[in-house]
C-alpha positions in Angstrom: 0.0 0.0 0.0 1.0 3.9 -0.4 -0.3 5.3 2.7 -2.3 3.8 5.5 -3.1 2.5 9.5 -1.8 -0.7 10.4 -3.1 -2.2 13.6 -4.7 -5.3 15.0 -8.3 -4.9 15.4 -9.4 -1.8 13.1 -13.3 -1.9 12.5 -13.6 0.9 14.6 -11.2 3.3 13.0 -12.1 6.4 11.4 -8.5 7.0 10.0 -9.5 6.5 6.1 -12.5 8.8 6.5 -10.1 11.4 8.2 -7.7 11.0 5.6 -10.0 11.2 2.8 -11.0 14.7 3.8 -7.2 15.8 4.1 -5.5 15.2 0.7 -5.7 13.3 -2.9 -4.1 9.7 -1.9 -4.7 6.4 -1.3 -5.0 5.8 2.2 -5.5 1.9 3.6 -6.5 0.3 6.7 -4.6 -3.0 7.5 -5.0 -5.3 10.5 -1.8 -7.1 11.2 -1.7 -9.9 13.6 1.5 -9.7 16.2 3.5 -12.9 14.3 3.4 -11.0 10.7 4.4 -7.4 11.8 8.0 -8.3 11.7 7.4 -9.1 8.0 5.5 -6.3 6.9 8.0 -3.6 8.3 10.9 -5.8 6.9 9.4 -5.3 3.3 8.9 -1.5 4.0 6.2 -1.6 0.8 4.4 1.4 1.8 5.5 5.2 1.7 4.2 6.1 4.6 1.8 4.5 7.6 0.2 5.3 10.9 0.4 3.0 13.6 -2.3 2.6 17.0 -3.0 -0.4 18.9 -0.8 -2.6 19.7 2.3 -1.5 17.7 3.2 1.7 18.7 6.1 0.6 20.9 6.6 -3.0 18.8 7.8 -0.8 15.8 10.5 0.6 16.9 12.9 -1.4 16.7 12.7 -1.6 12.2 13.0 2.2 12.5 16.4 3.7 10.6 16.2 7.0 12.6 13.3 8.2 15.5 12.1 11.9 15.8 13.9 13.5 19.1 10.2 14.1 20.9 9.0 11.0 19.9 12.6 9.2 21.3 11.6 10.7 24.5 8.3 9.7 24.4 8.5 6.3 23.4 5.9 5.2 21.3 5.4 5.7 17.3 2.4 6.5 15.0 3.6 7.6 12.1 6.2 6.1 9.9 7.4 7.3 7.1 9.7 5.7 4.4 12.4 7.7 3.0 14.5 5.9 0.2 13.6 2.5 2.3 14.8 4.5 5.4 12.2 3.9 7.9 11.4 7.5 10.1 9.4 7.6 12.8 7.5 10.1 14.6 4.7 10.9 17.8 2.0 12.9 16.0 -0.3 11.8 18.8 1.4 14.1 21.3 0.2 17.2 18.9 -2.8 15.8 18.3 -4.0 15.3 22.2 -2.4 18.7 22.8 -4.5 20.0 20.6 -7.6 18.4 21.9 -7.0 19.7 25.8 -6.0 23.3 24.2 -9.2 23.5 22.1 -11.6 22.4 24.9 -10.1 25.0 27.5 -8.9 22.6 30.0 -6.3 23.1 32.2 -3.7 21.1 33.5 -1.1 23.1 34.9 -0.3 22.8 38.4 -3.1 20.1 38.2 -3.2 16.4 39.3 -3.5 14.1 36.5 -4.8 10.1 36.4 -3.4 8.3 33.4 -5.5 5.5 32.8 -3.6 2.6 30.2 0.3 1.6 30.1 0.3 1.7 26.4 2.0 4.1 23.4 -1.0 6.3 24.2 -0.3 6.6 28.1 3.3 7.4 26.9 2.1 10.4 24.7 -0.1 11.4 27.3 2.2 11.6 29.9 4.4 13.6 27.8 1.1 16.0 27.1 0.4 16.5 30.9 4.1 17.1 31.2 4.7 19.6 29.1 1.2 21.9 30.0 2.4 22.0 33.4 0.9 18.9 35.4 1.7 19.1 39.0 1.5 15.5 39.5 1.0 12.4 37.3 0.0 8.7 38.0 -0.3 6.6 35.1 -2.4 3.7 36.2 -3.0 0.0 34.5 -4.6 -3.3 36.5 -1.4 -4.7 37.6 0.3 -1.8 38.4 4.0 -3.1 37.1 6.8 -0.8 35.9 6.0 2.0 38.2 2.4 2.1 37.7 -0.2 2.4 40.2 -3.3 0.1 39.9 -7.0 1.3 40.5 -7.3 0.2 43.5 -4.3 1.9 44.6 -6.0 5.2 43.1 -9.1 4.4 44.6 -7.8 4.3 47.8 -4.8 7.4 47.7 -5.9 9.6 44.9 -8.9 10.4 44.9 -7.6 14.0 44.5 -6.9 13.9 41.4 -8.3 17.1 39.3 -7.7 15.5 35.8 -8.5 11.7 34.0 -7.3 11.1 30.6 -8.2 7.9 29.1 -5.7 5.4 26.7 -7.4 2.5 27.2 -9.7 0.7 24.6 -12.4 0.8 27.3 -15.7 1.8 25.7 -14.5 1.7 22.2 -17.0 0.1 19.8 -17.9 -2.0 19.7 -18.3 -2.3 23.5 -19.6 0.9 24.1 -21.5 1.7 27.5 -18.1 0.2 29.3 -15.5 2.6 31.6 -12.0 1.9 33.3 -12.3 3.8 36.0 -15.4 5.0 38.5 -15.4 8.7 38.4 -17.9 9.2 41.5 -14.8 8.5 43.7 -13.0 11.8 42.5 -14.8 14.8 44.1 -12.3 17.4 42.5 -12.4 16.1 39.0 -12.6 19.1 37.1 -12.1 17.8 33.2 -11.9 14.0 31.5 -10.3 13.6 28.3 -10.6 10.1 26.6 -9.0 9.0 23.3 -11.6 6.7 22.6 -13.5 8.5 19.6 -16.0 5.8 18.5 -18.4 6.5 20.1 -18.1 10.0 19.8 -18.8 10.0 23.5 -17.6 7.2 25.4 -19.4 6.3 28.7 -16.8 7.9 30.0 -17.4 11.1 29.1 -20.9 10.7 29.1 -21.3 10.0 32.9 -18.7 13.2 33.3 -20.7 15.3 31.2 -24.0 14.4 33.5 -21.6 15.0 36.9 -21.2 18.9 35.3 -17.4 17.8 34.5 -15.5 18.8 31.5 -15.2 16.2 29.0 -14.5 15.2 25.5 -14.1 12.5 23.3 -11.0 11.5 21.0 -12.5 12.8 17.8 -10.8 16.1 17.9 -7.4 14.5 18.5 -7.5 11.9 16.2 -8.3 14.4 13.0 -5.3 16.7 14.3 -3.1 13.9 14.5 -3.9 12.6 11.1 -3.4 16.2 9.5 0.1 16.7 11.1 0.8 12.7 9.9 -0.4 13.8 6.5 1.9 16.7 6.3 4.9 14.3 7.1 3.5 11.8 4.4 3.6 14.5 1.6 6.1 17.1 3.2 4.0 19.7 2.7 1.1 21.8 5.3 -2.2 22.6 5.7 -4.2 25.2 7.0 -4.7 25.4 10.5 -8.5 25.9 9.7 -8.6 22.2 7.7 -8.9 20.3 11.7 -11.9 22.0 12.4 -13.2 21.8 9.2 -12.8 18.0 9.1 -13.8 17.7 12.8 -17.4 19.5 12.0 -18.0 17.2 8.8 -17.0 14.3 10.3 -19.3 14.6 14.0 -22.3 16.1 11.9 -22.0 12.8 9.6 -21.4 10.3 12.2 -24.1 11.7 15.4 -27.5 9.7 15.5 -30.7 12.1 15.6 -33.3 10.3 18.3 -36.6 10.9 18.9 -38.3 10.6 22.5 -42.0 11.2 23.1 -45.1 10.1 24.4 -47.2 7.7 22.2 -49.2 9.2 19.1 -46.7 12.0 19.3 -45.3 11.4 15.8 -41.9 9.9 16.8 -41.9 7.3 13.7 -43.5 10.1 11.4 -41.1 12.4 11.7 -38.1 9.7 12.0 -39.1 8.6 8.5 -39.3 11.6 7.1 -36.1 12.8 8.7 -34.7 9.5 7.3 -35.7 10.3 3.7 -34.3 13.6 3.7 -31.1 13.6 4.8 -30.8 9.5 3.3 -30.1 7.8 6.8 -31.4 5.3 8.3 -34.2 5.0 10.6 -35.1 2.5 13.4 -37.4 2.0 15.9 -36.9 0.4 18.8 -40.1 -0.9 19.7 -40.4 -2.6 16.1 -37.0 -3.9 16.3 -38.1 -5.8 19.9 -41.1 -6.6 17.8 -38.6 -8.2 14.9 -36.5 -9.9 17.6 -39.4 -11.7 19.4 -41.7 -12.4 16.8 -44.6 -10.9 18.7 -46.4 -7.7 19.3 -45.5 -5.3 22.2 -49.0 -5.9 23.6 -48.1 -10.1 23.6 -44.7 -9.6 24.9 -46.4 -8.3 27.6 -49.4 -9.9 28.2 -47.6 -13.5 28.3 -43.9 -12.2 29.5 -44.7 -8.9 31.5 -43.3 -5.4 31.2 -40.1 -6.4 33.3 -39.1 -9.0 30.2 -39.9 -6.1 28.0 -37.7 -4.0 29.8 -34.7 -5.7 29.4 -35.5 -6.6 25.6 -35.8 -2.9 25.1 -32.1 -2.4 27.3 -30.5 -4.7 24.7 -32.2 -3.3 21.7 -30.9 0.2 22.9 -27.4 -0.9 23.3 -27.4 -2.5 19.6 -28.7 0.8 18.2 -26.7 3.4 20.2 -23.7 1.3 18.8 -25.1 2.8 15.0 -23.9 6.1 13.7 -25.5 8.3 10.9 -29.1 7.0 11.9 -32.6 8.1 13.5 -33.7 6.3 16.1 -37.0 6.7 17.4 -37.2 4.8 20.9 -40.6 3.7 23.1 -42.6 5.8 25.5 -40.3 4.7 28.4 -36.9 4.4 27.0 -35.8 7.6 28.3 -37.0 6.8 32.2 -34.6 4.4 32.7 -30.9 6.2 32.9 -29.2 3.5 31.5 -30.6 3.3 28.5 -30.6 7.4 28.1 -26.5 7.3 28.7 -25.9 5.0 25.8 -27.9 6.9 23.6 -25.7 10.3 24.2 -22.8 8.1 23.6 -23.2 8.9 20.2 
């Protein structure tokens, strides 16, 4: 390939829609399983590539030279190939930079929770770092390698002003799943996850309803890919094209749902929407009807509105996993908080 994202698992990456809106090339996604990475950096056929979970540390070693920052850092996400000299550089350190920056949150003189161990938890630790953090803990479950574990946060830390997320946690497609139980920090001020699908991970979801600062890893992955991009080409953009990119891409991907009382023209007006803007539209009471074969008024006249109520849970979860749809969900949908957080998530 010429340009592209190598990884393991990729089906939730956005990185060829980003790159698409950047610049006029051919830009791949390519899951590479741990025993044939070794082969593919060996062969160095592509000009240049971006690299995310798990091989931002395992590429280093096939790398000719390594960027000074991104020596210091540790981890790699953008490679590019020079004459079959293999360059490598952090572009994730600008591109979470960027995210904290543009959403006003403040880190110096702050303590920050790192949750992950990962190339991302390097990056971020370098990001908290260099915007002034007073304290840092990175945490993971073991707690090896000078890492603290949750518990050990739980129980010391619970301080801390700042969370930034590098795990997977939440990422589709097990959305409505968070590392770390944000009730036990009474001074958070702001989360930051890089999880960006969902657009809003549960994580930032359950901040947003606690009044806390939060965002999603949207911002920072578009950033990221527009400094990668001008590495791939040698050339640069305006600083206007990240915002550009980051409005098409959330108005594209957001869900439009519908809540209401019965008769009140939920499924109407979902169609409708549907047509006009050519998305798709659900609903979630005929979707229980398609999974059980039955009417809502059998369900529960033979099951009871409990059985219902956990048909409709797992309906919701399916369908808050979809992007670029309308969704218009049952009377009582909404009244169970669950149910509500997953559909926010994106």
């Amino acid at each position: 390939m010429e340009y592209g994202l190598i990884g393991r698992k990729l089906g939730h990456s956005f990185s060829k829609t980003v790159h698409n809106l950047i610049g006029n090339y051919n830009y791949e996604l390519k899951e590479i399983e741990p025993e044939n990475l070794k082969d593919f950096m060996l062969k160095k056929d592509f000009k240049a590539i971006n690299v995310t979970i798990p091989y931002k540390q395992e590429v280093i070693p096939f790398l000719a030279e390594i960027d000074p920052k991104t020596q210091k850092i540790g981890a790699v996400n953008t490679i590019v190939n020079k004459n079959g000299k293999l360059l490598g550089y952090n572009t994730d350190f600008l591109g979470l930079k960027s995210l904290i920056l543009k959403n006003n949150m403040e880190l110096c003189g702050k303590k920050v929770l790192i949750l992950g161990s990962g190339g991302t938890s390097k990056t971020a630790l370098a990001v908290a770092e260099d915007l002034g953090a007073l304290e840092v803990f990175c945490l993971s479950r073991k707690g090896s390698e000078g890492l603290i574990t949750y518990t050990e946060a739980y129980n010391n830390h619970t301080d801390a002003e700042v969370i930034i997320n590098t795990t997977p946690c939440g990422m589709y497609p097990n959305i409505g799943e968070s590392a770390i139980d944000i009730s036990k920090f009474p001074r958070l001020e702001a989360v930051v996850d890089a999880v960006y699908n969902p657009l809003s991970s549960a994580l930032v979801v359950e901040a947003r309803n606690r009044g806390i600062k939060a965002t999603g890893g949207l911002y920072m992955l578009i950033s990221q890919g527009v400094f990668a991009s001008e590495l791939f080409l040698d050339k640069k953009y305006p600083e206007t094209l990240v915002d550009g990119i980051f409005e098409s891409i959330l108005k594209e991907k957001q869900n439009i749902v519908l809540i209401g009382m019965p008769a009140s023209g939920k499924t109407t007006v979902g169609k409708a929407l549907a047509e006009s803007l050519g998305r798709s539209f659900f609903d979630s009471d005929e979707e229980i009807v398609k999974r059980e074969g039955t009417a809502v008024s059998e369900i529960f006249a033979s099951k009871g509105e409990k059985y219902f109520r956990g048909c409709e849970s797992e309906v919701i979860k399916e369908l808050s996993a979809l992007q670029t749809s309308i969704i218009a969900t049952g009377k009582k949908t909404v009244l169970n908080p669950k149910n509500t957080h997953l559909l926010k998530e994106n």
